[in-house]
N, C-alpha and C positions, 0 to 999 in steps of 0.2 A: 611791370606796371608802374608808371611814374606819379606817386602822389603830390606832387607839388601843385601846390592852389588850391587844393582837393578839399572837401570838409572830411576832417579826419572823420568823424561815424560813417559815412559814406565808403569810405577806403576798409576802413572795419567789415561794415556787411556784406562786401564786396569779398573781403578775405573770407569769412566766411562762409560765403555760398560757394566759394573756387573749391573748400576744402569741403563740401556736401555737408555739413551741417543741417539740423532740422529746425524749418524754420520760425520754430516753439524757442526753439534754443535761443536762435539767430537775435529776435524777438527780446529772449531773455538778457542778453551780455549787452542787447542795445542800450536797453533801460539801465541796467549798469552803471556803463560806460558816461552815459548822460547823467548820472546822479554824480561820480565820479569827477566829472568834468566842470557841475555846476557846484560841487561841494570846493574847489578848485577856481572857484570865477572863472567858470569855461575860458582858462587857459588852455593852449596845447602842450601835449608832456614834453616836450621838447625845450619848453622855458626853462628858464634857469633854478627856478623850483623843483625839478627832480635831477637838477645835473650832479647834487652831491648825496643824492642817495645811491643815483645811477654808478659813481665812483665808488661808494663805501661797497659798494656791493660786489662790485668788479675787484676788490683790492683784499674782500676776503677769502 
């Protein structure tokens, strides 16, 4: 599945319904992710605000 252009929560609920998830759940990690994301100035994680956690993390 190619996400590029895509609105990430989009691609998210998309992962989730492929992996049968229920959609209470589904539902639930949406609102999440959205609080997440605005608590973040709905950046995508892919900016450079999670690259050096994304590292420290990898390197332990």
């Amino acid at each position: 599945m190619n996400s590029a252009g895509r609105p990430l929560v989009s691609v998210y609920r998309e992962a989730l319904i492929a992996r049968h998830y229920a959609h209470r759940t589904i539902d639930t990690y949406e609102r999440w992710l959205w609080r997440f994301l605005r608590y973040h100035q709905l950046r995508h994680p892919g900016c450079t605000w999670l690259r050096p956690n994304r590292d420290y993390l990898r390197s332990a």
